[in-house]
N, C-alpha and C positions, 0 to 999 in steps of 0.2 A: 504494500500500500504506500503511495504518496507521500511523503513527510507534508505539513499545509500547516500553518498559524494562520489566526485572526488576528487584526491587533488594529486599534483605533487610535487616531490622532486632530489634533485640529486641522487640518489641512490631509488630506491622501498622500503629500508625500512625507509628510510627517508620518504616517502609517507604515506607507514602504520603507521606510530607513527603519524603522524601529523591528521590523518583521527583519527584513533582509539582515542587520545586526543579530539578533535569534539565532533566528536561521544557518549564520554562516557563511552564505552563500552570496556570488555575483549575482547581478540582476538580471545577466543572459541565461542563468540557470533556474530561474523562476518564470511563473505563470500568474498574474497578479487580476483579482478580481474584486469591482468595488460593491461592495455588501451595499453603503448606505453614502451618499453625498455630505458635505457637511453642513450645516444651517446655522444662521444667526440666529436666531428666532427674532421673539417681538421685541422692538427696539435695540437690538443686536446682540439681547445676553439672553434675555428670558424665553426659554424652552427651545432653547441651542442645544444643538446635536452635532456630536463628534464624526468626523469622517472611520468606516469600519472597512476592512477590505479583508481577503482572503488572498493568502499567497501560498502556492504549492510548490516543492521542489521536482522543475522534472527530472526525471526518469534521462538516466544517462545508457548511452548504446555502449556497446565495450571498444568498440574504436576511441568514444572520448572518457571511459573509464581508461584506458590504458595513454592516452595521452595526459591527463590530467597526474598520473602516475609520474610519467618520466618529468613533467613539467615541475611536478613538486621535488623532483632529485635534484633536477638543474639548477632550482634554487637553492636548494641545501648545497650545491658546489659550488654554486655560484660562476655557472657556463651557461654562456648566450648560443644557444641552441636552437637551430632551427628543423622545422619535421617535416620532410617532402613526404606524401601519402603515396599511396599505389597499392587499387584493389584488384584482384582476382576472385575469379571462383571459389578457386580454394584458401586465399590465406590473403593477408591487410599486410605490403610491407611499410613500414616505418625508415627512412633513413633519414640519419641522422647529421646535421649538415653545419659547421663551425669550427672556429680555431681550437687548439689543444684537445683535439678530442680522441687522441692516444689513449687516453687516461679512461676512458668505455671499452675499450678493444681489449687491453692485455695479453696475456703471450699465448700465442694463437687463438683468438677470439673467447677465451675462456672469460676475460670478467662480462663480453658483451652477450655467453652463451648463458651465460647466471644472470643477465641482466632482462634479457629475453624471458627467460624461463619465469620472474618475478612478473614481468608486464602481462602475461598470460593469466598466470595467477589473477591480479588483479583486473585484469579487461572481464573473466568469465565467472568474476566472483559471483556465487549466489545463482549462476546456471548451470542448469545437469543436462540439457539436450541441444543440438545446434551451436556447440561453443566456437568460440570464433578462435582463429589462431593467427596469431601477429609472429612475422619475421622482424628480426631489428637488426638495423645497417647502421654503421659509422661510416660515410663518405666512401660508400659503394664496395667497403671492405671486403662482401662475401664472395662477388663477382669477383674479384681481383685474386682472393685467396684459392677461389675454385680453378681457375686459369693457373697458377702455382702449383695447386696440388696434381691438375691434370700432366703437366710439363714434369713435376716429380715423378707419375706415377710410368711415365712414358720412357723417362732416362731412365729410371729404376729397372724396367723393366728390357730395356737393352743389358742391363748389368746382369740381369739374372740369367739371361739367354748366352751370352759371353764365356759365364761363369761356372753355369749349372749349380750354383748354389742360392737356396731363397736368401731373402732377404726379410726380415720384417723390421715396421718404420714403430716409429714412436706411436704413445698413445693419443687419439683422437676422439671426438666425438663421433657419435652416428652419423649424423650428414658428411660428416668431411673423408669418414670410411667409405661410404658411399661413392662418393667423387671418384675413390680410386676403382674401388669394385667397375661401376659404368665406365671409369676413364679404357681399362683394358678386359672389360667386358669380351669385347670379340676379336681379342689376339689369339691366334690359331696354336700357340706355343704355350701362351702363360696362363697360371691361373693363380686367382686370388681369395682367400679366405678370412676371416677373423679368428684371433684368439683372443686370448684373457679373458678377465672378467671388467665391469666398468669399473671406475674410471680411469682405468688402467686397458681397456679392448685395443686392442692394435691390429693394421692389416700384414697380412702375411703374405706375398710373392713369392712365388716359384715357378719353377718348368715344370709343363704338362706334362707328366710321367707317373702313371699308377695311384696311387692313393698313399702320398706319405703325410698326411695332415697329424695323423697319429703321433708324429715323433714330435710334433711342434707343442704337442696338446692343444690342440685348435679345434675348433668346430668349423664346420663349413659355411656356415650363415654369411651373407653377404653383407651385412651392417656389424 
């Protein structure tokens, strides 16, 4: 339900300030309705009536649940931060676009994959069906790290053909496992797998020869 106060003043915006103070809340984030006008009465005091109104909080979608999110971080850091949108089908990306914004990224994407993961949290708070899922960019970082990882996963995979011995890279996240799984998807030689357990999972390269997954302790999953 609605959060809504009542609240009366001599004047209606006397009303609105005093609601909107309550409340908390900007005035683009309310719906203000006037209960009753205000009245002098007879000769401008007697059976005078207060201005009443109604104001309700709306109802925020998780695109601005999640932006009001990171808007409140930037001010705790105090970075002028700006948020170019882009929706799809499947998912709202967010990127992130200003000076020093290193300091959201972290070493390989990990403080922006923990920063992502909290916007989520907070954009579907309170929904169980239809949740919406937000990707989050720092200055087109994921694009740029995906092209990286692709070019790694390509050299790499010269190294193991060269070599005949696998190679497994550090650990990653799921996405970024993936990157390399599709990057050599349909090399006729190589093949790729996960091991470990998280936050520790890493891809494993090798040459296509029999089934030695077993010596790596790998599974075969492809994230």
């Amino acid at each position: 339900m609605a959060l809504s106060v009542e609240k009366t003043g001599k004047t209606i915006d006397e009303a609105r300030q005093a609601a909107l103070q309550e409340l908390g809340v900007p005035e683009d984030r309310v719906k203000f309705e006037i209960l009753e006008e205000p009245s002098k009465g007879f000769l401008g005091f007697i059976g005078g009536r207060e201005a009443r109104i109604r104001v309700t909080v709306l109802e925020l979608s998780p695109l601005d649940k999640a932006v009001d999110f990171l808007q409140n971080i930037f001010r705790q850091m105090q970075l002028d931060v700006q948020l170019e949108k882009k929706e799809t089908e499947e998912h709202i990306v967010l990127n992130l676009v200003g000076e020093h914004l290193g300091i959201l990224i972290g070493k390989h994407g990990q403080t922006l994959d923990a920063l992502q993961y909290l916007v989520n949290l907070a954009a579907n708070r309170g929904i169980e069906e239809n949740r919406t899922h937000i990707i989050l960019d720092v200055e087109h970082y994921r694009e740029r790290r995906e092209e990286t990882l692709q070019h790694l996963a390509h050299r790499l995979a010269e190294k193991v053909k060269r070599s005949g011995r696998r190679i497994m890279l550090e650990p990653m996240n799921r996405h970024e496992r993936k990157v390399i799984h599709m990057a050599l998807q349909n090399n006729p030689v190589i093949t790729t797998y996960s091991a470990g357990e998280e936050p520790y999972r890493k891809v494993v390269i090798e040459y296509r020869r029999g089934d030695s997954r077993r010596e790596a302790g790998g599974r075969p999953e492809r994230a």
